[in-house]
N, C-alpha and C positions, 0 to 999 in steps of 0.2 A: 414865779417871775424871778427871773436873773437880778442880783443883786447891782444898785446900782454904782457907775464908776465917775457919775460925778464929782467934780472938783479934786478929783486925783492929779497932778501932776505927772509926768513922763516924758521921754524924749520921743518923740515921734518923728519917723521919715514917711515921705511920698509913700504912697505903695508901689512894689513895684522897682523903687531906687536899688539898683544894685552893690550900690557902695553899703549900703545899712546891711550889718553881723547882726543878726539875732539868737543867741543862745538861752538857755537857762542855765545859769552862772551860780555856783554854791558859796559863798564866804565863811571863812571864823568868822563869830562873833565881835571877834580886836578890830576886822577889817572891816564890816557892816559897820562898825560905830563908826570908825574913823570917815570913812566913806561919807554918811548921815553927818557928822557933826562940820566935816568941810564944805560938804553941800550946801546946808546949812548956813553957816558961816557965808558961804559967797553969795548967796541970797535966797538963799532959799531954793535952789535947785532943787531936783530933782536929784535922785544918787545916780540914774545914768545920764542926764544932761552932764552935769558936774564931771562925769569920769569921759566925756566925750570931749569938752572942752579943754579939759586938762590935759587929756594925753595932746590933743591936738598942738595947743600950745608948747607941751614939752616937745614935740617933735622938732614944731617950727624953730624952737631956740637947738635942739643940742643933734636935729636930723635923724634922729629912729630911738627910738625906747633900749633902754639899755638892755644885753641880757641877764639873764637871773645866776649868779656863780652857782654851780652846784653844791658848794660850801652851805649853802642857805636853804636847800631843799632835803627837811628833817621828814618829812612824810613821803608813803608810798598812795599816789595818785590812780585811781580807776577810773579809765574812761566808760562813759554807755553808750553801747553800741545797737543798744535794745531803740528800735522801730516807734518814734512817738505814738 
């Protein structure tokens, strides 16, 4: 028997809604906490409710997500392109 996923929290969309991204997403460790501990803090979210309304809101006030200066990007990234 499958373990059960009661009383987990999550962001959940429609099925089906087009607008909902689904990936599996890797973090450091620095950025899972932070992530958790703001979630947290604003009540208990959930880490992707929390990072869904967040970005939302920063869009609404400053209009698109800033981009990332290359200056900031110390690691070499690999995407998978391997077939779930």
């Amino acid at each position: 028997m499958a373990g059960s996923n009661a009383g987990k929290k999550r962001n959940v969309f429609a099925r089906g809604d087009e607008t909902a991204w689904h990936s599996e997403l890797t973090f450091s460790g620095f950025i899972r906490d932070q992530v958790n501990a703001a979630a947290e803090e604003s009540g208990n979210y959930s880490p992707a409710l929390y990072l869904e309304l967040f970005i939302r809101d920063y869009v609404a006030e400053h209009g698109a997500l800033p981009p990332v200066p290359a200056s900031l990007i110390t690691t070499t990234e690999v995407s998978s392109t391997a077939a779930a």
